[in-house]
Structures are given as structure tokens and as C-alpha cells.
TORMI-298601 format. One record per residue (C-alpha): y negated, x, z negated; residue in three letters; residue number from 1. Coordinates in nm, 3 decimals. Layout:
<recs>
REC         y         x         z   vexza   marvex
REC         Y         X         Z     ala      NUM
...
</recs>
This chain:
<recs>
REC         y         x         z   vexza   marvex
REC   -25.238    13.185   -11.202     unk        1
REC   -24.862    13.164   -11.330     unk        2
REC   -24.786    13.515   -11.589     unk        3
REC   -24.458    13.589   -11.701     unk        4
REC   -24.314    13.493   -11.384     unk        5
REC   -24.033    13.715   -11.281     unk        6
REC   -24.196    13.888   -10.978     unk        7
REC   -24.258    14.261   -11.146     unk        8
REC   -23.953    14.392   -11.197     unk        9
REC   -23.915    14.530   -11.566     unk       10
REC   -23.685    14.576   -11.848     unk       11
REC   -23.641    14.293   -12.048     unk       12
REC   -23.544    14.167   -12.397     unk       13
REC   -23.391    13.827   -12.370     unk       14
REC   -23.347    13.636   -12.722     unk       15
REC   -23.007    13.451   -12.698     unk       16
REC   -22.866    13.188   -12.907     unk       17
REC   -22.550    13.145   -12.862     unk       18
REC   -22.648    12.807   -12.607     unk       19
REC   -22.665    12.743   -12.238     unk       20
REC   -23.046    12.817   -12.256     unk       21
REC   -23.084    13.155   -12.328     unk       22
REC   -22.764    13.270   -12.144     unk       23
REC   -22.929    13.112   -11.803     unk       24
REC   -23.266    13.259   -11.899     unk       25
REC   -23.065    13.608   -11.901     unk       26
REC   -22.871    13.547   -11.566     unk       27
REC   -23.175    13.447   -11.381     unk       28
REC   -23.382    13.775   -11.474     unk       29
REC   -23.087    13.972   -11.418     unk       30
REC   -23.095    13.831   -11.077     unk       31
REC   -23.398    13.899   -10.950     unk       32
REC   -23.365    14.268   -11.016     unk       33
REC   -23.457    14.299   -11.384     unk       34
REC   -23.309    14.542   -11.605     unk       35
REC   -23.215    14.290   -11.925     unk       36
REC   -23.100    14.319   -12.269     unk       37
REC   -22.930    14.065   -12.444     unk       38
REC   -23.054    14.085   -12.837     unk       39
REC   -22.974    13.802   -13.155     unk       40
REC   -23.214    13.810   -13.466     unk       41
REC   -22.912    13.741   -13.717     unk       42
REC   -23.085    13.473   -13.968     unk       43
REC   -22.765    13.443   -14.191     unk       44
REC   -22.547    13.629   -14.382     unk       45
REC   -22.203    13.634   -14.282     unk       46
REC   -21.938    13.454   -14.490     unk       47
REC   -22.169    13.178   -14.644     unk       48
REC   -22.157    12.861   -14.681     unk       49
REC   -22.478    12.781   -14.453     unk       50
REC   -22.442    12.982   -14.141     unk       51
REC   -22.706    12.910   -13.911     unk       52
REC   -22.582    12.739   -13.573     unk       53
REC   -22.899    12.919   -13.395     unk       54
REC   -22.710    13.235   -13.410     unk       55
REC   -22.416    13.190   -13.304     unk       56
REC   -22.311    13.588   -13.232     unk       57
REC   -21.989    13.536   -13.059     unk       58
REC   -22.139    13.255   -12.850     unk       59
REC   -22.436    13.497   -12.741     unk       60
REC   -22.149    13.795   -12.707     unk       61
REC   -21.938    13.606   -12.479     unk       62
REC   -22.203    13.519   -12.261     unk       63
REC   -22.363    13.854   -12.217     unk       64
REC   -22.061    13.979   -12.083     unk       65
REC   -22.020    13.734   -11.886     unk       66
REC   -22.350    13.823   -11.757     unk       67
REC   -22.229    14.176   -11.783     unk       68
REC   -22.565    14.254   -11.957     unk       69
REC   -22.600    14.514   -12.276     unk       70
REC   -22.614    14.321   -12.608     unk       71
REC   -22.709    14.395   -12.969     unk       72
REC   -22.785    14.166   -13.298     unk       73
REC   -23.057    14.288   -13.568     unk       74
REC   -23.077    14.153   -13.871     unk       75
REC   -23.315    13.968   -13.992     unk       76
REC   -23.258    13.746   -14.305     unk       77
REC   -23.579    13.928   -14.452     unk       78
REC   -23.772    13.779   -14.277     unk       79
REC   -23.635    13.456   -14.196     unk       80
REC   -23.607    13.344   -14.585     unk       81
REC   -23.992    13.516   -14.624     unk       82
REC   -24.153    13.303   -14.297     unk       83
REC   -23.869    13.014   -14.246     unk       84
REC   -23.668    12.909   -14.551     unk       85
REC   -23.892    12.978   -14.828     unk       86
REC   -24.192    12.796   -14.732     unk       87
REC   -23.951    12.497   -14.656     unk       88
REC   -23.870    12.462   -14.977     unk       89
REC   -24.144    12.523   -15.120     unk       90
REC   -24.350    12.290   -14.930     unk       91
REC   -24.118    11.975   -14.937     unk       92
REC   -24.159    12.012   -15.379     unk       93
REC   -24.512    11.988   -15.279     unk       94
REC   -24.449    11.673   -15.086     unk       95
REC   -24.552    11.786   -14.759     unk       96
REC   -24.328    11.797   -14.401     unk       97
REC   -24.303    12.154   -14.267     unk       98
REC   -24.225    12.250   -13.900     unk       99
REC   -23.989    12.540   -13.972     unk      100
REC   -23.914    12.601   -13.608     unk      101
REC   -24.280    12.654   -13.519     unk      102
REC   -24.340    12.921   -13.776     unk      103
REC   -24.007    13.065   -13.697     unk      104
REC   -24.111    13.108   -13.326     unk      105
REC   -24.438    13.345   -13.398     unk      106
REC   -24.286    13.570   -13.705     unk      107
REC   -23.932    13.588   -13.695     unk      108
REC   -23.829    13.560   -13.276     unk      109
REC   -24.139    13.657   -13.126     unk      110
REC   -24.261    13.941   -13.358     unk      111
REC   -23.893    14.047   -13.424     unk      112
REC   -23.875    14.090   -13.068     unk      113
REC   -24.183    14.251   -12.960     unk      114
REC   -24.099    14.508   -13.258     unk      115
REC   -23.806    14.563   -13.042     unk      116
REC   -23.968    14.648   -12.736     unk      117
REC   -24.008    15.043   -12.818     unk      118
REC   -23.667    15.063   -12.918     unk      119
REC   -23.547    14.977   -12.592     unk      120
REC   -23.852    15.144   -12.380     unk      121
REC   -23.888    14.747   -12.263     unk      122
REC   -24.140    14.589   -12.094     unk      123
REC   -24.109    14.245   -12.181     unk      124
REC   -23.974    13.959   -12.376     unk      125
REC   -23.753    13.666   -12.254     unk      126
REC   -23.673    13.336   -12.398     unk      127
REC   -23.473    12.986   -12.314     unk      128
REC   -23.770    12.755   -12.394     unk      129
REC   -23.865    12.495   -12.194     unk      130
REC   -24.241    12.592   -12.108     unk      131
REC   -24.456    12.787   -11.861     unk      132
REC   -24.686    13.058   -11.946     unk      133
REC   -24.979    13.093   -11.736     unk      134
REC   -25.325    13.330   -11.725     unk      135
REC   -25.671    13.149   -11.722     unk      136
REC   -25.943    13.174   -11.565     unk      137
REC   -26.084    13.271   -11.870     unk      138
REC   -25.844    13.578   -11.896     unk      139
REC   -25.658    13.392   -12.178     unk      140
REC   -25.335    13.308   -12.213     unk      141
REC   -25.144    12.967   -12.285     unk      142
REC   -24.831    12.740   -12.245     unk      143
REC   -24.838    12.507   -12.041     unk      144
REC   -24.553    12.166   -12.019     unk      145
REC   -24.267    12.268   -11.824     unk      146
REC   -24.114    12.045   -11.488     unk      147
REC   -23.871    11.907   -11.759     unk      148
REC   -24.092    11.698   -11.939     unk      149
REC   -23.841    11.536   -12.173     unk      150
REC   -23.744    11.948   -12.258     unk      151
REC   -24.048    12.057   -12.285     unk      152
REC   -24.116    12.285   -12.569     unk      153
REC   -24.452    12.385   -12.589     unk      154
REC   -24.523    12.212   -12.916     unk      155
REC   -24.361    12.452   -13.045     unk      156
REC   -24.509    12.749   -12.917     unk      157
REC   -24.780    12.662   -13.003     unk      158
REC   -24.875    12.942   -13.259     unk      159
REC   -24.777    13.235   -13.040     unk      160
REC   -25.079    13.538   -13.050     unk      161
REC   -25.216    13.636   -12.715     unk      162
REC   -25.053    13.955   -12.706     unk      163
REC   -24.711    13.778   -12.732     unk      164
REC   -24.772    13.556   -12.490     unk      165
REC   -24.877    13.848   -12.260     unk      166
REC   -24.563    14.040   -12.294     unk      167
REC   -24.330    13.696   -12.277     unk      168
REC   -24.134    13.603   -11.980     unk      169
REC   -23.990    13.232   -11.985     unk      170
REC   -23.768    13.218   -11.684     unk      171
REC   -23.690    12.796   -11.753     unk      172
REC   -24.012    12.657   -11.716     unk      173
REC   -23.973    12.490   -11.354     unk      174
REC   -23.614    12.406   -11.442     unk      175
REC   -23.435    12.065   -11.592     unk      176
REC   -23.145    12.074   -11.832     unk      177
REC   -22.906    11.985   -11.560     unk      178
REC   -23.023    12.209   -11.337     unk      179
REC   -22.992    12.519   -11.612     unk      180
REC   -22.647    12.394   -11.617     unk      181
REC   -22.561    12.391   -11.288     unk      182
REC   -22.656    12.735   -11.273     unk      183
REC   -22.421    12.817   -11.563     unk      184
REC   -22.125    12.711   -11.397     unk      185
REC   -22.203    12.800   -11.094     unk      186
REC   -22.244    13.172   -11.271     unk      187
REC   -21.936    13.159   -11.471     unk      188
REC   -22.150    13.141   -11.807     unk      189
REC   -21.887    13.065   -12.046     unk      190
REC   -22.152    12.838   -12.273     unk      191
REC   -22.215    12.629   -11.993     unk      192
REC   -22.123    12.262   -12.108     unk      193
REC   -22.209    12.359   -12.486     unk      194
REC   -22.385    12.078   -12.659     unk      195
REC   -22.770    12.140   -12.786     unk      196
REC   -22.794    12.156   -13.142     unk      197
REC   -23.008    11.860   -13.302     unk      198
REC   -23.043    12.002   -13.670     unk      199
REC   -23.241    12.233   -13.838     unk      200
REC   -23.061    12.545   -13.771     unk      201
REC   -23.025    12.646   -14.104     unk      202
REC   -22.919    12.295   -14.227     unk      203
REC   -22.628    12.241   -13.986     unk      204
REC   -22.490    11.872   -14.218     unk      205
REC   -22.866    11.776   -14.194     unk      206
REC   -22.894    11.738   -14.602     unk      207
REC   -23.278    11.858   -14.671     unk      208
REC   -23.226    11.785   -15.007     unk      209
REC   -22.928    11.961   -15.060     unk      210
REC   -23.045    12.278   -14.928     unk      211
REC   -23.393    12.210   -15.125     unk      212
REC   -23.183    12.203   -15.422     unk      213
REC   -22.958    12.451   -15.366     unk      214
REC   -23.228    12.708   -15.259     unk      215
REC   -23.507    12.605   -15.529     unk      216
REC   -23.667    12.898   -15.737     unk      217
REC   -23.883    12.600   -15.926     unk      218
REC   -23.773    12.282   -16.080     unk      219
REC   -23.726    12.050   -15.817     unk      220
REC   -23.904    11.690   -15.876     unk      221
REC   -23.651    11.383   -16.034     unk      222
REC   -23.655    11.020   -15.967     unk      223
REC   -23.972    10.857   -15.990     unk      224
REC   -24.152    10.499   -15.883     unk      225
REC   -24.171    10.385   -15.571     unk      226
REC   -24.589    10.223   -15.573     unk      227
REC   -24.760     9.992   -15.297     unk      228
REC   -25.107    10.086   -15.237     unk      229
REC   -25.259     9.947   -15.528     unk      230
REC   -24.989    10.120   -15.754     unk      231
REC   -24.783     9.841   -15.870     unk      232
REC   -24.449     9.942   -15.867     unk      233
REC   -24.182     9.861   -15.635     unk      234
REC   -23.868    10.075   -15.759     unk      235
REC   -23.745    10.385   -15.837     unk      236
REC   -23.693    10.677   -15.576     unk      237
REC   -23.467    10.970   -15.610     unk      238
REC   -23.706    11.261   -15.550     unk      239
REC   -23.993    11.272   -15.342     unk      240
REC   -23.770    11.589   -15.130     unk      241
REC   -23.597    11.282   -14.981     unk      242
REC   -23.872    11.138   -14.824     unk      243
REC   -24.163    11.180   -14.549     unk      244
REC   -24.433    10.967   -14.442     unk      245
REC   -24.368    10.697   -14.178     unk      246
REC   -24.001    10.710   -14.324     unk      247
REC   -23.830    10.337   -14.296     unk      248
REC   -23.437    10.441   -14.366     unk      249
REC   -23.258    10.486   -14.705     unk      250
REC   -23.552    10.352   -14.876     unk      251
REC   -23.327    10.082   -15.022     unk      252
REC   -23.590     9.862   -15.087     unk      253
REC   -23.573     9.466   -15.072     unk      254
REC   -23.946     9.333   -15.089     unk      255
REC   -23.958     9.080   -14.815     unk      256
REC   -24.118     9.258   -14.553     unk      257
REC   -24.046     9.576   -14.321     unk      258
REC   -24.133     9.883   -14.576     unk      259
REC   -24.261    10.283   -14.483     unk      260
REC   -24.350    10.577   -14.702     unk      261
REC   -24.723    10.579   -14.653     unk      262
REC   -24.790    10.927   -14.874     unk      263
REC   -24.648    11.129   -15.146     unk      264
REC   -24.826    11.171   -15.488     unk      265
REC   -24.676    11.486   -15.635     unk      266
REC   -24.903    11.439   -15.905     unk      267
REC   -24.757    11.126   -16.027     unk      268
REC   -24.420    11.144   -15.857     unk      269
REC   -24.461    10.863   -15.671     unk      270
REC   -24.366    10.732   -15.324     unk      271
REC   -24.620    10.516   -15.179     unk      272
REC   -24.502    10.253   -14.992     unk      273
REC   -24.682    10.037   -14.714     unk      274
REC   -24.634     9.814   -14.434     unk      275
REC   -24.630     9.971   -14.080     unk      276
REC   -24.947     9.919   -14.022     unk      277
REC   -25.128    10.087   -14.295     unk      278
REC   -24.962    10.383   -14.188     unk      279
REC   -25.192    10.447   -13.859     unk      280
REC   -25.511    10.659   -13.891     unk      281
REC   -25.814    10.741   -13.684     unk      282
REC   -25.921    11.092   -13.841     unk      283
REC   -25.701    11.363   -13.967     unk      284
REC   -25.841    11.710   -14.044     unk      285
REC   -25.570    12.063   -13.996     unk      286
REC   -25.566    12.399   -14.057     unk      287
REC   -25.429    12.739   -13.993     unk      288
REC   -25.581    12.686   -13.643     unk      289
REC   -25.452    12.857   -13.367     unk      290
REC   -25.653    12.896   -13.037     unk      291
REC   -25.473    12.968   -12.733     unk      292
REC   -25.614    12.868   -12.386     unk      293
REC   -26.006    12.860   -12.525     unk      294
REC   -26.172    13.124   -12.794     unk      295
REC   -26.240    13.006   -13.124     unk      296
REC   -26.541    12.724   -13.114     unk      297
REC   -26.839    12.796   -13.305     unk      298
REC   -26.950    12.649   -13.653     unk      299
REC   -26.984    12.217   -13.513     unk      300
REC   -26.871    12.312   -13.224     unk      301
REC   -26.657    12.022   -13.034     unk      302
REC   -26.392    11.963   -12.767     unk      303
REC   -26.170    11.730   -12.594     unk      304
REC   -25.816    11.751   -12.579     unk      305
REC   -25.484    11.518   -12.648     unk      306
REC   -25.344    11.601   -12.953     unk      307
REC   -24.975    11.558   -13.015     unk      308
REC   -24.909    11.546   -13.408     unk      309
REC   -24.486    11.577   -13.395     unk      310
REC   -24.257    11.676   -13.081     unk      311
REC   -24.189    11.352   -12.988     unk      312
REC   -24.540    11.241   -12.966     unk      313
REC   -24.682    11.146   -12.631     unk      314
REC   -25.009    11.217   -12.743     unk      315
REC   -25.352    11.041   -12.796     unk      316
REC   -25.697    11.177   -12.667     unk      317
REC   -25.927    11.269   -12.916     unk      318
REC   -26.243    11.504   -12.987     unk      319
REC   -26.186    11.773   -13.213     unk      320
REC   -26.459    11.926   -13.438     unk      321
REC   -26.452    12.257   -13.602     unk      322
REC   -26.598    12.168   -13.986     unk      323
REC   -26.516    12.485   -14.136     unk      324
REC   -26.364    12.841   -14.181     unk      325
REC   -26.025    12.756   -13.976     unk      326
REC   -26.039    12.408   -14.026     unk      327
REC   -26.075    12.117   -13.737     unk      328
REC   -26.149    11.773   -13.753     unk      329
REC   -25.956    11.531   -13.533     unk      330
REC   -26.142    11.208   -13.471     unk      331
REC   -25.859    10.983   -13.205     unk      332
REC   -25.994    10.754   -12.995     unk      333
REC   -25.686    10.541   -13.068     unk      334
REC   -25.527    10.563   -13.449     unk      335
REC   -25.244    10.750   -13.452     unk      336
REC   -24.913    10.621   -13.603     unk      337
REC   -24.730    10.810   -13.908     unk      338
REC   -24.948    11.160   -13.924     unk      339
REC   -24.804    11.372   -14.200     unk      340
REC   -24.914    11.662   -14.379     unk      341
REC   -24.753    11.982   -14.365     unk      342
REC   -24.672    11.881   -13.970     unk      343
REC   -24.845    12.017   -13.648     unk      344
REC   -25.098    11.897   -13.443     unk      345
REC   -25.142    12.035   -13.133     unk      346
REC   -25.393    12.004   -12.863     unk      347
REC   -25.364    11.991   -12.524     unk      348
REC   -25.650    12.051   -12.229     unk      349
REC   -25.653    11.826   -11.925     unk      350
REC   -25.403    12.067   -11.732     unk      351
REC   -25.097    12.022   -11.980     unk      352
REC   -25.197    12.371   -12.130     unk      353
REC   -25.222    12.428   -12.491     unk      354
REC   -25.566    12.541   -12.641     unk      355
REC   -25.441    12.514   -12.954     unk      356
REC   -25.303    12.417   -13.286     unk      357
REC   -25.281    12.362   -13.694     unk      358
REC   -25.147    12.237   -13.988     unk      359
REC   -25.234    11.848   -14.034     unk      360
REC   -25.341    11.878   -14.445     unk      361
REC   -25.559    11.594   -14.492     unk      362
REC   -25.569    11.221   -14.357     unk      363
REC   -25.868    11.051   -14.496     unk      364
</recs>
């Protein structure tokens, strides 16, 4: 059974961007009777140098009105640099790839959000993502992939709580991107042909490194040696911030042969470097597990899922293992290209739903 449909009519807080998404998402609920709210979590502070194209206020403005819906912005820098920015940072100097957008989804939209709800005596919470939220069986809840496949965005919901999930309404999730703009014309929705962002919101000129350095509270690692697997070495990098594994580009390497980051040593300060096919593996293990359509497995206990380990992952079948206090074992029964640490896996059941999800940290 399909929840957060838009059946019960309720008041609802709808998180809007400033894009085509979250302006349709409003329109829609509006539309079928829904008393709606149009609310940005402000991220940035006004007048710097790194405003955050996620936010855009005036974008968001204009379209509520358009809408003709009430609208208000919070801020919420707090928390964005405490859950989003900080741990960025911090985690590239330790040589790991963080999913910023992920963590950003449970503790700075969702929670800001449901925080919200009193405020406004609402009922619910709305989004633009690209995902359905249904009700098991079981009495759980999950995401589950949306009709636009190539949209879909339940990788990145992956870490939502139950209790969010039960007060979240996500009005896109049998919709395509060209359909959601149709709509947007057809309603006058002044964002309507506005472009989807492709950054990191927060790093709008897509320089990691420059807003690693710039935002720093440690020193930030120098140059070091580029090493093949046996540690002979191949060159000299120019910080290990620059680089994640499975990266081919601006390695500016010449050694005969197509070249990939393989893994980090932080220790060392070296770059490992490998041909492509050293960079598959069979076994990964993550953490900070999330469960969402099944409880929490016992002490051995196993399951089956397909476990996508980026966005852009189709996925690979696999039977996960639970080997300790929040920790999972993925065994793939075919290797997996480029996993790196610091990314998400997440694993899907055999009806597109999400059971779960964690924290790839090691790759035996």
C-alpha cells in the first residue's frame, strides 16, 4: 500500500528550492485540496562569497506566489555547517568521499522540517524528490524507485527515520522530469524551464579543494607521492583532497598504460595508483546502518538485496551479513567497480524498495 499519497487532505509543509521540483510538488498538493506552506531552510549567509544555489530565496518566493501559497525561510546555517559542511571537510583530510546530500536529507531538511510541523499546526511534510513512499506489509515504511527511473532519488533517502518517512508526502514519485515541467507551464510556475543544478550546493564552481581549504580548522595535507601497489613511486600529487578512488582525470600521469586512484594512505600521504582492473572488489563491509523496509537483523543474521554503492550505480546483487554492532558485510556476487570509503551503499529488496543503508568504511 502507497503512504504519503495525497488522498487525506492535510496541511502541509512543502520544502522548496528555488527549482521546478519543489514548486510543482507545491502546486500539485495545493490542488488536490491541501492546505500548503511553502518553507526554505536558509543554508547560507547572505552576502558571501559561497551562497548556496539550493536556496535560492527569491527563486522559491517567486514561485509561491505564483502558486499563491504562504511562504517563510528559517535559518539554518547551524546546522548545516554541524551535519553538512563540517564533516565534508573533515572527512576528505581523512581521505575518504562523503555523500553530503544524504546526510543533509535526514538532519538538516527532514528534521528541520518536521521541527516545523507544530509551528504551523501541520500535518505533514512535502518534498520535490523523485521517489515513492510506501507502507509494508510489515507496518514499516520505505522508498521505493520512482516511474522516472533516470530521476530517481531514493539513494538518497536512504537514511530517513521511520517517523519521517511517516509524516512525508512526495507528490513526484509517478512523474518524469518533462512531465513536472509541463505542469509548470501549464500552471504559470515562473521556475518552469530553470536548469537542475549539477554541483554540490554549497560548492557552486565545483572546486572541493578550494572550499576544503578555505573552510579547514586543521592543516590540510601537501603534495605527496603518487605509489603503484607495491609502493614504488610514480610522481608527486598535490594533496590527497584532490583525489577519490576510481578517479582517472587530472592525474597527470604518463606511465604507459590507462591509470586510477586505487586508495588513499593518509598515513603516508600517498595516492595509490592502479590499473582499472585492480580497482573492482567482491566484499566491502559499511556502517552507520540504516534499516528501512526490514527491522534490524540479528547478530549473523543474512539477507539478499542489490546494493547500489554511488547514485549512478545500477546495482549488483549481493548477500549482506550483519558482523557486528551496526556494521554489515557485503559479499557481491559480481565485483563491484570503484567502491570508496566514506560513500553509501544502499540496498535494495526485490520490489525497488529500500531496506536499507551505510557508510562503505572498509574494502578488504
Amino acid at each position: 500500500m502507497e503512504a504519503g499519497t495525497m488522498k487525506k487532505r492535510s496541511k502541509v509543509i512543502v520544502g522548496m528550492s528555488g527549482g521546478v521540483d519543489s514548486a510543482v510538488a507545491a502546486y500539485l498538493l495545493k490542488e488536490s485540496g491541501h492546505e500548503v506552506i511553502g518553507v526554505t531552510l536558509r543554508t547560507w549567509e547572505s552576502g558571501g562569497t559561497e551562497e548556496s544555489r539550493c536556496c535560492e530565496i527569491d527563486d522559491a518566493r517567486r514561485a509561491a506566489n505564483a502558486i499563491d501559497i504562504p511562504y517563510h525561510t528559517f535559518n539554518c546555517t547551524a546546522d548545516f555547517e554541524k551535519y553538512v559542511t563540517e564533516p565534508f571537510v573533515c572527512k576528505y583530510i581523512e581521505g575518504v568521499t562523503p555523500n553530503p546530500c544524504v546526510v543533509c536529507n535526514r538532519y538538516v531538511k527532514w528534521d528541520g522540517m518536521m521541527s516545523r510541523l507544530p509551528v504551523f499546526d501541520a500535518d505533514k511534510i512535502a518534498t520535490g524528490h523523485y521517489a515513492n513512499i510506501v507502507r509494508l506489509d510489515n507496518g514499516r515504511y520505505s522508498v521505493k524507485r520512482s516511474a522516472a527511473q533516470a530521476k530517481d532519488q531514493t539513494y538518497m533517502l536512504y537514511m530517513l527515520t521511520q517517523e519521517q518517512l511517516a509524516h512525508t508526502i512526495l507528490p513526484l514519485g509517478g512523474l518524469t522530469k518533462d512531465e513536472v515541467r509541463s505542469i509548470a507551464v501549464r500552471a504559470g510556475i515562473p521556475v518552469a524551464h530553470k536548469k537542475d543544478s549539477q554541483e554540490i550546493c554549497f560548492i557552486p564552481d565545483d572546486d572541493h579543494a578550494g572550499f576544503i581549504i578555505r573552510n579547514a580548522h586543521s592543516d590540510v595535507p601537501g603534495e605527496g607521492d603518487f605509489v603503484d601497489e607495491s609502493g614504488k613511486v610514480l610522481g608527486r600529487h598535490k594533496g590527497i583532497i584532490n583525489y577519490t578512488v576510481g578517479q582517472r582525470k587530472g592525474l597527470n600521469l604518463a606511465l604507459g598504460y590507462p591509470a586510477y586512484v586505487k586508495n588513499i594512505n593518509v598515513k603516508n600521504n600517498e595516492v595509490v595508483i592502479a590499473k582499472e582492473e585492480a580497482l573492482y572488489s567482491s566484499c566491502i563491509y559499511c556502517r552507520d546502518i540504516n534499516y528501512m523496509s526490514i527491522p534490524e537483523p540479528p547478530q549473523g543474521g543474512s539477507f539478499r538485496a542489490r546494493v547500489k554503492i554511488r547514485y549512478h550505480h545500477n546495482g549488483e546483487t549481493a548477500t549482506l551479513t550483519k558482523t557486528g554492532r551496526d556494521e554489515v558485510m557485503i559479499e557481491f556476487d559480481k565485483p563491484v567497480r570503484a567502491a570508496a570509503p566514506g560513500q553509501s551503499a544502499v540496498f535494495y529488496d526485490e520490489d525497488d524498495c529500500v531496506a536499507g543503508g551505510g557508510i562503505i568504511v572498509n574494502i578488504p
